[in-house]
MOPAC internal coordinates of N, CA, C and O (Angstrom, degrees):
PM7 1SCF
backbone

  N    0.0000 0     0.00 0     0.00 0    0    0    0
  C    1.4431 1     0.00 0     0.00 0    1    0    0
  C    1.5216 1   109.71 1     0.00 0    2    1    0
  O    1.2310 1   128.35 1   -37.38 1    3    2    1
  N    1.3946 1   101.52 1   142.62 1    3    2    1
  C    1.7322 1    98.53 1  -179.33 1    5    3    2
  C    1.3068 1   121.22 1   -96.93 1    6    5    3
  O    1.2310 1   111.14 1    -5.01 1    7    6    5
  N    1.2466 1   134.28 1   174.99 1    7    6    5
  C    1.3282 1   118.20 1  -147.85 1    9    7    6
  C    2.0395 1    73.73 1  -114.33 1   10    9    7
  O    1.2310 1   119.59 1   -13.49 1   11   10    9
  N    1.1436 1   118.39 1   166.51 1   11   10    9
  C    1.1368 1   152.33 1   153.86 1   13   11   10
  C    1.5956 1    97.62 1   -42.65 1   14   13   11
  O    1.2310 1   125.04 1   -46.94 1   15   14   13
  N    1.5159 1   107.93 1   133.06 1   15   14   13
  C    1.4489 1    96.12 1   164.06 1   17   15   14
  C    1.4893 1   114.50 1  -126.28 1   18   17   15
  O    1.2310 1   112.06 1    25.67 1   19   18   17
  N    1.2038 1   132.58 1  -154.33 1   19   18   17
  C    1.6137 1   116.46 1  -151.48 1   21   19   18
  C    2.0569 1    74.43 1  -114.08 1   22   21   19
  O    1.2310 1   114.96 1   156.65 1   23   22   21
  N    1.0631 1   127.16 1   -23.35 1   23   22   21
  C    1.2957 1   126.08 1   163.26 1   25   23   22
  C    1.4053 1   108.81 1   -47.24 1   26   25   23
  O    1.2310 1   110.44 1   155.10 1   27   26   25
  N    1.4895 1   135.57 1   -24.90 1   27   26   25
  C    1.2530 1   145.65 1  -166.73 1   29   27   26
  C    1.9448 1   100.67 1   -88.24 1   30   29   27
  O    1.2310 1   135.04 1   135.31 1   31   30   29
  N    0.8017 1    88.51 1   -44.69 1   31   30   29
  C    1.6110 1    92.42 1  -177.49 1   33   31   30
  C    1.5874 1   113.80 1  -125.56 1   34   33   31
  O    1.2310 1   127.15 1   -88.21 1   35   34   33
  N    1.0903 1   103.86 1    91.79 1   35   34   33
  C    2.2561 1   100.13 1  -161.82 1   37   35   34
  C    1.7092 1    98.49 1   -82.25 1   38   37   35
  O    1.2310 1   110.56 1  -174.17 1   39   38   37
  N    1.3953 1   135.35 1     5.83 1   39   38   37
  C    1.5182 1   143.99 1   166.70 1   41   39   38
  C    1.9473 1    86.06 1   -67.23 1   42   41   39
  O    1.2310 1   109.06 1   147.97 1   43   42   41
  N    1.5137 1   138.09 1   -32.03 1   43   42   41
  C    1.0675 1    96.79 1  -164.35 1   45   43   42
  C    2.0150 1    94.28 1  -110.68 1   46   45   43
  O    1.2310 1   132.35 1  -175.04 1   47   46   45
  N    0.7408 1    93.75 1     4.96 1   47   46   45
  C    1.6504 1   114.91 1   175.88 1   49   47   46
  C    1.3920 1   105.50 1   -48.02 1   50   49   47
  O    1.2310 1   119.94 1   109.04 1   51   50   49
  N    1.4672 1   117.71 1   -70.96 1   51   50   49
  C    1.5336 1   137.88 1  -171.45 1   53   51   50
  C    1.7459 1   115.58 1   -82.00 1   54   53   51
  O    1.2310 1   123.84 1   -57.29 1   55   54   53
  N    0.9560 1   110.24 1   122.71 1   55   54   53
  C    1.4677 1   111.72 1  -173.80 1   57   55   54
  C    1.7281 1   101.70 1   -83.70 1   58   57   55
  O    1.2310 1   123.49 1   -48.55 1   59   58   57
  N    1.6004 1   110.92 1   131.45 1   59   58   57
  C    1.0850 1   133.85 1   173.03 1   61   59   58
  C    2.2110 1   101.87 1    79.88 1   62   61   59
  O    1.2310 1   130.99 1  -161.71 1   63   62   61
  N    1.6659 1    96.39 1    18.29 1   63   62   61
  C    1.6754 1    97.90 1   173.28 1   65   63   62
  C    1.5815 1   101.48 1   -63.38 1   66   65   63
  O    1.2310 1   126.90 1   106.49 1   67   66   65
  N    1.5742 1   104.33 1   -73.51 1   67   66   65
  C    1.4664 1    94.66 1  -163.21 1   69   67   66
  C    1.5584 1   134.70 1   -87.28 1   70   69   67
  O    1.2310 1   131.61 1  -165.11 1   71   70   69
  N    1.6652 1    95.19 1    14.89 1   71   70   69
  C    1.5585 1   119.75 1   178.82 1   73   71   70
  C    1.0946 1   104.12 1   -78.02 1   74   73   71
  O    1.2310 1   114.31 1   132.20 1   75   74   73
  N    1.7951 1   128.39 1   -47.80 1   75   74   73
  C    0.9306 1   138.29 1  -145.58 1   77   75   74
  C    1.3766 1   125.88 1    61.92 1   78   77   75
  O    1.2310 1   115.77 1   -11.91 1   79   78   77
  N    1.5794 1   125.63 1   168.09 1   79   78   77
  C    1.6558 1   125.10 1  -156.99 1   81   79   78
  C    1.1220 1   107.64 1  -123.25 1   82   81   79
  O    1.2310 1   106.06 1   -33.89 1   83   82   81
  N    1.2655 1   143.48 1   146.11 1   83   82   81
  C    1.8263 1   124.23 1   141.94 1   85   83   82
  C    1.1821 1   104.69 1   -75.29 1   86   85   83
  O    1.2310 1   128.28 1   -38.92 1   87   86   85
  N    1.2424 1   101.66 1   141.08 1   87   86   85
  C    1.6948 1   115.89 1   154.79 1   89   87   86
  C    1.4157 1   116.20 1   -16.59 1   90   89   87
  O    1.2310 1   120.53 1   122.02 1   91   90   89
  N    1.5219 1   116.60 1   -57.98 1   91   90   89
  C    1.2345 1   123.26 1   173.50 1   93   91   90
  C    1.6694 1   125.86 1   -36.82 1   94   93   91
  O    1.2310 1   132.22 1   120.06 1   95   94   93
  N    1.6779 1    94.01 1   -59.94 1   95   94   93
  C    1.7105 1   106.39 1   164.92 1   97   95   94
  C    1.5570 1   102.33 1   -51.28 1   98   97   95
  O    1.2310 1   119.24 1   113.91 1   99   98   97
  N    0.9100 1   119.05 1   -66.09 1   99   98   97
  C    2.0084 1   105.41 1  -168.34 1  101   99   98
  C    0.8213 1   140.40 1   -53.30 1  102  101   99
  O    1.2310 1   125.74 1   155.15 1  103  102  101
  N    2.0474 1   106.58 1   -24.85 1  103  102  101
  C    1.6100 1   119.74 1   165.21 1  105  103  102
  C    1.1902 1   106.39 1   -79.78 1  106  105  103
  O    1.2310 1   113.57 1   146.49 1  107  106  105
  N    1.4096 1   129.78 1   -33.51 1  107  106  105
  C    2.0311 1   114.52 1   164.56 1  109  107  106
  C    1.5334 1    92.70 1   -48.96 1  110  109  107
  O    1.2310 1   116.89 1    86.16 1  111  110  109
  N    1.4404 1   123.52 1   -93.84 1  111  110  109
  C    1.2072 1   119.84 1  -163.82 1  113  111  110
  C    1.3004 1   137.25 1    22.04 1  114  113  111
  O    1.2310 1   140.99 1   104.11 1  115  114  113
  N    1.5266 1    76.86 1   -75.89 1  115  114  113
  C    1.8673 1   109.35 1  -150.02 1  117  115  114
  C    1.4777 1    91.93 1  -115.23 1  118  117  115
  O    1.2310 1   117.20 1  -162.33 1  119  118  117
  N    1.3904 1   122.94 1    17.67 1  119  118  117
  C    1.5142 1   132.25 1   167.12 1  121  119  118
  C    1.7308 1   105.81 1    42.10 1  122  121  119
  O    1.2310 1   110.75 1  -121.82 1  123  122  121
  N    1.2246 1   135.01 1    58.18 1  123  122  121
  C    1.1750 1   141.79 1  -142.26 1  125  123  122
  C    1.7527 1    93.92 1  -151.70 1  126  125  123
  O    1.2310 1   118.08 1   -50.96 1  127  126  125
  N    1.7780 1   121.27 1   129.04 1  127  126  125
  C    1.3225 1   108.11 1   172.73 1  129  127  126
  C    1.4590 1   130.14 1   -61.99 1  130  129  127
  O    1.2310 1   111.56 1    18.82 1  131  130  129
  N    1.3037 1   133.51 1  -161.18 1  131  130  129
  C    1.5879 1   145.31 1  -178.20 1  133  131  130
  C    1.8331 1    99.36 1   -66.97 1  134  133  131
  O    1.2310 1   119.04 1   132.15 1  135  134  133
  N    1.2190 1   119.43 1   -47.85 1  135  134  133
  C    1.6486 1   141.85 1  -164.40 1  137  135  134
  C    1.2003 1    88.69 1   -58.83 1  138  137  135
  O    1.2310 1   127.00 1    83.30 1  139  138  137
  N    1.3657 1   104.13 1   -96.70 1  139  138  137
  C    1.7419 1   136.29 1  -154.62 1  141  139  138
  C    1.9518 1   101.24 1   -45.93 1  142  141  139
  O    1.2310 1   122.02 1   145.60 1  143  142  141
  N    1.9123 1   113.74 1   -34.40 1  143  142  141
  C    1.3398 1    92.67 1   153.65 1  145  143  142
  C    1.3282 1   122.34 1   -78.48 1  146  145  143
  O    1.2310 1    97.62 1   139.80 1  147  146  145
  N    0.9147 1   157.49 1   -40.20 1  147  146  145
  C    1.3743 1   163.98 1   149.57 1  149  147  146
  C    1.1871 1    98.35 1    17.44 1  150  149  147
  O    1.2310 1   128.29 1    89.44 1  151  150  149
  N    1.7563 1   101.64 1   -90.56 1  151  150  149
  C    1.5368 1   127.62 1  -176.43 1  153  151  150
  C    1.6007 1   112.91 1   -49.31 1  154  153  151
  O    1.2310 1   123.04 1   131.60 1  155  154  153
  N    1.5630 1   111.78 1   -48.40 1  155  154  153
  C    1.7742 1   104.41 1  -171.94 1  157  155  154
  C    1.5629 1    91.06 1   -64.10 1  158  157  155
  O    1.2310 1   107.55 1   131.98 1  159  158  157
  N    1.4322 1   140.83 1   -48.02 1  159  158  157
  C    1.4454 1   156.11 1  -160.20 1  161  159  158
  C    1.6411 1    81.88 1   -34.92 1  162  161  159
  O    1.2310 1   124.89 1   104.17 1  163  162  161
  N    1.7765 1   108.21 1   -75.83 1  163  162  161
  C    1.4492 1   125.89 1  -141.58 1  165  163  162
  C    1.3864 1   105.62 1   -71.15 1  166  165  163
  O    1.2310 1   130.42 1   143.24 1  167  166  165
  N    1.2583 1    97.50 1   -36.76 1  167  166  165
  C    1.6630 1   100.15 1   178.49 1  169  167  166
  C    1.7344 1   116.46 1   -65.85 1  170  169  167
  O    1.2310 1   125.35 1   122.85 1  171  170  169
  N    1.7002 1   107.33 1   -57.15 1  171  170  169
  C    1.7471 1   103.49 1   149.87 1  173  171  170
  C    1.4486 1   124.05 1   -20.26 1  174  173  171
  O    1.2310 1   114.41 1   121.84 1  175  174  173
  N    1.0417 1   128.19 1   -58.16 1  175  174  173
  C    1.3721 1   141.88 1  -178.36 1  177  175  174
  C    1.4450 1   109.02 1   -67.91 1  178  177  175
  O    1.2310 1   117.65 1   134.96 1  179  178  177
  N    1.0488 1   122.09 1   -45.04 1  179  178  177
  C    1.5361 1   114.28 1   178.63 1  181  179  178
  C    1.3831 1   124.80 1   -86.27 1  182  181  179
  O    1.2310 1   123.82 1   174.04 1  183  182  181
  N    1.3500 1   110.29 1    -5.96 1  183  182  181
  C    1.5291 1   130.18 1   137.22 1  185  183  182
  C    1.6221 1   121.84 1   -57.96 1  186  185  183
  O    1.2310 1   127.08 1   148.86 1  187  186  185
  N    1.1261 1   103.98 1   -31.14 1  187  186  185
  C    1.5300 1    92.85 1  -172.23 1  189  187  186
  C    1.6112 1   105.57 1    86.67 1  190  189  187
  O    1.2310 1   108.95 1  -163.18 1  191  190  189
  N    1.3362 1   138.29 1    16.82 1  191  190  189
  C    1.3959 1   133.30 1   153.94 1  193  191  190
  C    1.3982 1   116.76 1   -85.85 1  194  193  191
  O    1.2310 1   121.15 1   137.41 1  195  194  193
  N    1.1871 1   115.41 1   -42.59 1  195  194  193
  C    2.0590 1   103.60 1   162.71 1  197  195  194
  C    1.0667 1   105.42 1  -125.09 1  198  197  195
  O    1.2310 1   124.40 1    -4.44 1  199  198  197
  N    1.7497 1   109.15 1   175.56 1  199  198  197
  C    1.2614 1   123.14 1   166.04 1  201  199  198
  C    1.8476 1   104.60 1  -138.40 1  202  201  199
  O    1.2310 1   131.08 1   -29.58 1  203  202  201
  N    1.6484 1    96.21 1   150.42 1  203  202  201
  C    1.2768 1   107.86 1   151.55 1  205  203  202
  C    1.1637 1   155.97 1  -122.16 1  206  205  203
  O    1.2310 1   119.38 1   -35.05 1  207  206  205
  N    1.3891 1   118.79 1   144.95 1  207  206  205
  C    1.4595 1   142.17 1  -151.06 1  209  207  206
  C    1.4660 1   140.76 1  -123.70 1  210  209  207
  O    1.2310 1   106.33 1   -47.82 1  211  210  209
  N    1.2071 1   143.01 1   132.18 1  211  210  209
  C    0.9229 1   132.86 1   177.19 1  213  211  210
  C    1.4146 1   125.70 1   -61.86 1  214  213  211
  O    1.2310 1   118.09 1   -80.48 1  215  214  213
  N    1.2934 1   121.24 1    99.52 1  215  214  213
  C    1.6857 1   124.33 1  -173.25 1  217  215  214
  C    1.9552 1    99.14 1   -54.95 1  218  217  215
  O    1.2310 1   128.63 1   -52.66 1  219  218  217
  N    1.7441 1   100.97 1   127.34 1  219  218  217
  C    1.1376 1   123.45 1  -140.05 1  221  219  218
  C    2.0334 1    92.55 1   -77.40 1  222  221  219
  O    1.2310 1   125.82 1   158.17 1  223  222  221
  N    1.7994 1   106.42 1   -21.83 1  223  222  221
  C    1.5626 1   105.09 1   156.03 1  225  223  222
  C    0.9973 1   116.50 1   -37.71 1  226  225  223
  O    1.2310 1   130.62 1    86.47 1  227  226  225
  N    1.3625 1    97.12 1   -93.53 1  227  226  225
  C    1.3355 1   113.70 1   162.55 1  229  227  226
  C    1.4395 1   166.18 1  -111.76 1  230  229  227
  O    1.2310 1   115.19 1   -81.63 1  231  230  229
  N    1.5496 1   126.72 1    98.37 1  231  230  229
  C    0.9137 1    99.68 1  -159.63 1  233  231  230
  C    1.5311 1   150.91 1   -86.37 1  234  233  231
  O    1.2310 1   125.94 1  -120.36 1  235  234  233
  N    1.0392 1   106.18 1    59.64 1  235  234  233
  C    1.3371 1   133.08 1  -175.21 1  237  235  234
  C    1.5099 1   101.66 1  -110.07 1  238  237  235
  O    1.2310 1   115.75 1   164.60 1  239  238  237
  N    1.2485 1   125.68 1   -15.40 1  239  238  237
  C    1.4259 1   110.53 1   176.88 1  241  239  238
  C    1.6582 1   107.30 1  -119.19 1  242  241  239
  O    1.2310 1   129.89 1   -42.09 1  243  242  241
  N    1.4068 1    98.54 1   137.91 1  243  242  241
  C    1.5835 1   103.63 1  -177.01 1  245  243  242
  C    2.0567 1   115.16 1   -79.19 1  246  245  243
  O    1.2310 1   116.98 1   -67.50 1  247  246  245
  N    0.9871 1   123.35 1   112.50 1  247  246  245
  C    1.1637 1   101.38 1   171.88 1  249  247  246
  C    1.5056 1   124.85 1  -111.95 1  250  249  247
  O    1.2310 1   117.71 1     3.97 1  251  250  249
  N    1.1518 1   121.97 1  -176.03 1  251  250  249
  C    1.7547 1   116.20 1  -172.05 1  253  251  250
  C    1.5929 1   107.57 1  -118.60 1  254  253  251
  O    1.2310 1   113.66 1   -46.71 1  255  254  253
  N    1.4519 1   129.60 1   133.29 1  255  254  253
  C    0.8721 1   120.54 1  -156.88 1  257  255  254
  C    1.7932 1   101.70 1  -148.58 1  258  257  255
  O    1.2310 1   127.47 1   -51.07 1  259  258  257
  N    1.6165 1   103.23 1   128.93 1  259  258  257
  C    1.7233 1    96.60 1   179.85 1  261  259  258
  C    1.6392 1   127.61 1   -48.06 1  262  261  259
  O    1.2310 1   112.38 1   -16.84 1  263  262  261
  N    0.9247 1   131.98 1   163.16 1  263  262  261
  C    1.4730 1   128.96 1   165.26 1  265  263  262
  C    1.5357 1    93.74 1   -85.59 1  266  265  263
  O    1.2310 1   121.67 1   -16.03 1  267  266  265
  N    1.4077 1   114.40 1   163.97 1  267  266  265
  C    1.5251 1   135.83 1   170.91 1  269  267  266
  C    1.9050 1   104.46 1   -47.75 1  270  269  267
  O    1.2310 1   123.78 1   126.66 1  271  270  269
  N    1.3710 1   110.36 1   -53.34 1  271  270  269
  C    1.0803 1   114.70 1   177.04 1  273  271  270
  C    1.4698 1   119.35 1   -63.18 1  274  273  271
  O    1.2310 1   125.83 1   145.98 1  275  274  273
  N    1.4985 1   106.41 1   -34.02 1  275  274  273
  C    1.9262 1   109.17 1   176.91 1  277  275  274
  C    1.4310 1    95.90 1   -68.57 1  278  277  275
  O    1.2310 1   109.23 1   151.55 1  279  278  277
  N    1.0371 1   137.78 1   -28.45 1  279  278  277
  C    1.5927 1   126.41 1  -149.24 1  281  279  278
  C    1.5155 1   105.60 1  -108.12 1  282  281  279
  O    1.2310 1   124.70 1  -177.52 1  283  282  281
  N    1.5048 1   108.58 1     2.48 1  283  282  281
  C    1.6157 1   108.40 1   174.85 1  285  283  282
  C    1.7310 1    85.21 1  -100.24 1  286  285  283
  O    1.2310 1   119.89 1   129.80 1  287  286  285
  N    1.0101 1   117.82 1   -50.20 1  287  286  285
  C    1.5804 1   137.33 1   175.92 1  289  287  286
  C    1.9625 1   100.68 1   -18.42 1  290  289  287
  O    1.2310 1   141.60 1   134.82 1  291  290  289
  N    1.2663 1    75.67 1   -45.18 1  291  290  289
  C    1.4521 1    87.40 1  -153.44 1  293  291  290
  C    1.5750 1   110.11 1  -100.06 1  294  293  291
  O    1.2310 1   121.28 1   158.26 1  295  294  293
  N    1.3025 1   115.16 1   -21.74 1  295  294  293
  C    1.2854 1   121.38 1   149.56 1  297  295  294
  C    1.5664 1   112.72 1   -48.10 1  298  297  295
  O    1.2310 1   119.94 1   136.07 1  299  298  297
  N    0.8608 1   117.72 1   -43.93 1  299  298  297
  C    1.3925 1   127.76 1  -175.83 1  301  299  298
  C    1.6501 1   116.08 1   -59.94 1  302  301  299
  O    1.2310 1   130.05 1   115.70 1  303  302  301
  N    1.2234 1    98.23 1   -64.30 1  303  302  301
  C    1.6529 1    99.10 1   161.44 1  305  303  302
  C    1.5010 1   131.72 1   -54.55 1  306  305  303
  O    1.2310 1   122.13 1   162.75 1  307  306  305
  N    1.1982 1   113.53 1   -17.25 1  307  306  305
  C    1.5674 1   117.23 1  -176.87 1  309  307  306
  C    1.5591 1    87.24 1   -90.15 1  310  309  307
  O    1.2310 1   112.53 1   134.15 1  311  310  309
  N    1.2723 1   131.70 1   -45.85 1  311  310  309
  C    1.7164 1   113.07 1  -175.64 1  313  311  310
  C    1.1405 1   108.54 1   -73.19 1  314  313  311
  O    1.2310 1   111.84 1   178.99 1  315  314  313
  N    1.2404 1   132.99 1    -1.01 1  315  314  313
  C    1.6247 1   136.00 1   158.37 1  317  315  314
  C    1.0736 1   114.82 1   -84.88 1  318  317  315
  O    1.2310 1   116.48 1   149.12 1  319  318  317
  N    1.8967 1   124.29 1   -30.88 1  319  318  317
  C    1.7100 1    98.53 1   168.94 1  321  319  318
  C    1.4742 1   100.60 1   -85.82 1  322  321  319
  O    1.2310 1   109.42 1   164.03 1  323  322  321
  N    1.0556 1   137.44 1   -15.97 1  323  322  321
  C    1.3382 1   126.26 1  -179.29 1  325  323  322
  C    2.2406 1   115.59 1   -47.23 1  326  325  323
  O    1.2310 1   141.91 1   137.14 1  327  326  325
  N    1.6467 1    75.07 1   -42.86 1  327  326  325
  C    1.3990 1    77.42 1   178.42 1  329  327  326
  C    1.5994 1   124.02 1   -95.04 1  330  329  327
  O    1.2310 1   129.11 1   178.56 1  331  330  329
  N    1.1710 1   100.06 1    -1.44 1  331  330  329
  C    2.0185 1    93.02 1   152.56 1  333  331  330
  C    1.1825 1    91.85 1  -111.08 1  334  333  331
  O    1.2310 1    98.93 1  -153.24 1  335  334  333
  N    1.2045 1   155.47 1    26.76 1  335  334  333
  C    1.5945 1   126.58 1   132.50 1  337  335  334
  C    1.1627 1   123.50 1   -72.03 1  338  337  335
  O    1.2310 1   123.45 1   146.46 1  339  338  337
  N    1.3092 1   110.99 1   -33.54 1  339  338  337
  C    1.9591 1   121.71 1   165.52 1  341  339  338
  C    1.3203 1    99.64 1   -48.70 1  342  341  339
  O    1.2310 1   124.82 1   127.18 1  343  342  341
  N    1.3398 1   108.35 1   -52.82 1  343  342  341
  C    1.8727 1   103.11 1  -148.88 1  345  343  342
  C    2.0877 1    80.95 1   -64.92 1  346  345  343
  O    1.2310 1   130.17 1   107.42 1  347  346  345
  N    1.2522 1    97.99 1   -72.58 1  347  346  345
  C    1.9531 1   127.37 1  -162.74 1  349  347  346
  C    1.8240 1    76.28 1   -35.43 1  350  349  347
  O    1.2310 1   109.43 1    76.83 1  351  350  349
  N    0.8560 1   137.43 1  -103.17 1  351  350  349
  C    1.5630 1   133.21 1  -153.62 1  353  351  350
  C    1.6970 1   117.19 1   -43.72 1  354  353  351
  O    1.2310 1   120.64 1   155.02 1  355  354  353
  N    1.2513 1   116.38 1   -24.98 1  355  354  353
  C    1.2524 1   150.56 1  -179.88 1  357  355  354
  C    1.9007 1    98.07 1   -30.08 1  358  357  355
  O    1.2310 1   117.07 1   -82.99 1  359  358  357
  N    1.7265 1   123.18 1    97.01 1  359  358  357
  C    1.7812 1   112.59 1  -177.73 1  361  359  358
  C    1.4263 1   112.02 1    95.38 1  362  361  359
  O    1.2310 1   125.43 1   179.14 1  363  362  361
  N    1.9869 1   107.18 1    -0.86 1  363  362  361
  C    1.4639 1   100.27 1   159.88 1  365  363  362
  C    1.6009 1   109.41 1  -114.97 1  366  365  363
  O    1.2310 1   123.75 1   -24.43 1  367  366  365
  N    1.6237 1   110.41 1   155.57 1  367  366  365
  C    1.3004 1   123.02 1   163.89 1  369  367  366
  C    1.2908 1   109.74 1   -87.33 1  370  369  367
  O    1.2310 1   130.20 1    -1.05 1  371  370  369
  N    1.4412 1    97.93 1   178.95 1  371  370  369
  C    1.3681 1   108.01 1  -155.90 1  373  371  370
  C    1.8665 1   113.24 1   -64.33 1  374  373  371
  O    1.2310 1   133.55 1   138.04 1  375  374  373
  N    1.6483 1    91.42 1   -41.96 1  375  374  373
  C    1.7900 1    97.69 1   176.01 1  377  375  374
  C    1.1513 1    99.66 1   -71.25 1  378  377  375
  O    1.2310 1   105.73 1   170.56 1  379  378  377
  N    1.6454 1   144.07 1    -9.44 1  379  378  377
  C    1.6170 1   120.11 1   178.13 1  381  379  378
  C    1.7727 1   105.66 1   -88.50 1  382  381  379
  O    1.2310 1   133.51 1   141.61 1  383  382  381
  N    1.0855 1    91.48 1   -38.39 1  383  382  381
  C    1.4654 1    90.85 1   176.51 1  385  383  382
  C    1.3998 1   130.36 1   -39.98 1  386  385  383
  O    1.2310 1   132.11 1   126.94 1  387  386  385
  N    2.1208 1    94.22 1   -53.06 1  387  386  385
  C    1.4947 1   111.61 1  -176.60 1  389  387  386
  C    1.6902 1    99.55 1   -66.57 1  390  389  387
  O    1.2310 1   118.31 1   117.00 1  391  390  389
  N    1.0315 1   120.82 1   -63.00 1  391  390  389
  C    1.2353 1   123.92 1   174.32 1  393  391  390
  C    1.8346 1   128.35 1   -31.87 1  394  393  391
  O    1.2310 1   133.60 1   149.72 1  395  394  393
  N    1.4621 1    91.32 1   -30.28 1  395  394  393
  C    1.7618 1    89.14 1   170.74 1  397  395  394
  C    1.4148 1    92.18 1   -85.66 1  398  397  395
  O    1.2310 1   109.24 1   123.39 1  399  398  397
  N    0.9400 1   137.77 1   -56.61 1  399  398  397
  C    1.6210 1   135.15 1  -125.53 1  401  399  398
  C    2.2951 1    78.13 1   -80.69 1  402  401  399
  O    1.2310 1   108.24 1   132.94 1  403  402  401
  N    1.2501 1   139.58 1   -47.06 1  403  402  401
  C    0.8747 1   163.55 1  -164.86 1  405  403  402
  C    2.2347 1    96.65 1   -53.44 1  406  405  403
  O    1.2310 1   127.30 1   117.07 1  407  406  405
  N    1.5337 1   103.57 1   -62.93 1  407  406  405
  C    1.2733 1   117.93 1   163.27 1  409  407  406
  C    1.4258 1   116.99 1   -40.47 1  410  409  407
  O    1.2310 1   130.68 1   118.18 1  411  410  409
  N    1.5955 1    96.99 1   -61.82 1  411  410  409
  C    1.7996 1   118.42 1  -158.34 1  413  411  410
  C    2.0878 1    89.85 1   -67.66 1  414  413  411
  O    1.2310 1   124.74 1   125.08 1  415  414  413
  N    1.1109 1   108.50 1   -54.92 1  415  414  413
  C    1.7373 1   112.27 1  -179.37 1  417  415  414
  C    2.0216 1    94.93 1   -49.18 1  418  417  415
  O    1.2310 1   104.02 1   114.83 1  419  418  417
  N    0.9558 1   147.06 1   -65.17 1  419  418  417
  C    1.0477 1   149.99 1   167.14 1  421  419  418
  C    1.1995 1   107.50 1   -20.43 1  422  421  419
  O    1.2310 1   112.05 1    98.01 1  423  422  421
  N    1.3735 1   132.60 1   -81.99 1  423  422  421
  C    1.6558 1   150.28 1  -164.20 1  425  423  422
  C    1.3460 1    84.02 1   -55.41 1  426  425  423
  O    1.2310 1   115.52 1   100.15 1  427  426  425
  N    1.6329 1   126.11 1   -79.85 1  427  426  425
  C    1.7342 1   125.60 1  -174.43 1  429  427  426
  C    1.6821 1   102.91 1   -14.76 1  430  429  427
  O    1.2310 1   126.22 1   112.15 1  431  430  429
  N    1.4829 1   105.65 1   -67.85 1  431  430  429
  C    1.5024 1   123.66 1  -169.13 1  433  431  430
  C    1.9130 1    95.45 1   -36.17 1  434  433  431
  O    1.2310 1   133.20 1   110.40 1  435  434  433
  N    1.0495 1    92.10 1   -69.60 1  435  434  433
  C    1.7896 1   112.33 1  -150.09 1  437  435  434
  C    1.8804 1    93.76 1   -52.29 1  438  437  435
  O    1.2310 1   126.21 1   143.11 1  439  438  437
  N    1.4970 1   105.67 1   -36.89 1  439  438  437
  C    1.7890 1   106.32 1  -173.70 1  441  439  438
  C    1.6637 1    94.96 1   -81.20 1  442  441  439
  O    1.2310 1   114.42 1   169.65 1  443  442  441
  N    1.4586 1   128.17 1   -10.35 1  443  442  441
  C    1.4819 1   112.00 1  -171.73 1  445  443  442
  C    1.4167 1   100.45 1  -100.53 1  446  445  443
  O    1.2310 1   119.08 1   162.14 1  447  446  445
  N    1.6217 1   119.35 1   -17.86 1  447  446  445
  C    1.5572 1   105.34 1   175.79 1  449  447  446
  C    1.4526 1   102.38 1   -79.58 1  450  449  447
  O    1.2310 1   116.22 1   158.88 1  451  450  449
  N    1.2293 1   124.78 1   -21.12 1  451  450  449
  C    1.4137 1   116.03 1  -164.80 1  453  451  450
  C    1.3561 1   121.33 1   -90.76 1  454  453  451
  O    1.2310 1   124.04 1   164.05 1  455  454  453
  N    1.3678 1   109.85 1   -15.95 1  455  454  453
  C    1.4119 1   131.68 1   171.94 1  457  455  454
  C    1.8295 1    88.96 1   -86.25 1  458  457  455
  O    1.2310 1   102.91 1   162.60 1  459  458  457
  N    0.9899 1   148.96 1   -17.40 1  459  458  457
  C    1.6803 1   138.73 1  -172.03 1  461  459  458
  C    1.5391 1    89.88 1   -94.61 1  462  461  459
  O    1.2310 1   115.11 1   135.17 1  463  462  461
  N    1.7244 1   126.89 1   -44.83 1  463  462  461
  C    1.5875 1   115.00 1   167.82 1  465  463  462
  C    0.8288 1   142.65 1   -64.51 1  466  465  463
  O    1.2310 1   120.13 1   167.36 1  467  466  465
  N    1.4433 1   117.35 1   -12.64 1  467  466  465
  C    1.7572 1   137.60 1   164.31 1  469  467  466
  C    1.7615 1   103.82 1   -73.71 1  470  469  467
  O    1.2310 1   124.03 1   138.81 1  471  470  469
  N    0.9768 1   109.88 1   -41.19 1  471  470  469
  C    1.4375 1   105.92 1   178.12 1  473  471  470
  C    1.5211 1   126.66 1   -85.79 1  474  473  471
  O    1.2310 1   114.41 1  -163.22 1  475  474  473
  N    1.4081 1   128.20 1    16.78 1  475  474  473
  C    1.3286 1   115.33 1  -137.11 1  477  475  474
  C    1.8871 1    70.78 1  -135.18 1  478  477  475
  O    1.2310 1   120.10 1   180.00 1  479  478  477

């Protein structure tokens, strides 16, 4: 018998799917201000790709959460980066790998302070 795979249930596929996010988490993320999530948030929602909820801790904090349909959606896309990460990593070892991803976290850094000095 085969075991269940995370393809079977894509809520555990996506990190922070069935936790749900604050707003807050998505504008770090997606390096995006307080507004511009707001609006993509509301507009999501009036699509019918998320909804929001009172995180069941606490409810005092609102969080954002896929619909059933976003989270197969979105299952979908993670087995698509899976497979250009095969190809994209594809002729590196392990220290080249760490070593790009190590660079690439750097550059992220350097475009997220500079995007915080444009705004400030």
């Amino acid at each position: 018998m085969q075991a269940a795979s995370s393809r079977d249930n894509p809520s555990t596929r996506a990190p922070g799917v069935s936790r749900g996010c604050t707003q807050r988490d998505i504008g770090r993320a997606c390096v995006m201000d307080k507004s511009s999530v707001t609006s993509v948030v509301a507009r999501m929602e009036e699509e019918g790709l998320v909804e929001r909820r009172a995180k069941p801790a606490d409810k005092r904090v609102v969080a954002v959460y896929l619909t059933q349909k976003e989270r197969e959606a979105a299952a979908r896309v993670l087995d698509f980066r899976a497979e250009v990460d095969a190809i994209a990593w594809q002729g590196l070892d392990a220290r080249e790998r760490e070593e790009l991803s190590s660079l690439l976290d750097r550059v992220i850094e350097n475009l997220q302070a500079s995007e915080e000095g444009a705004c400030a």
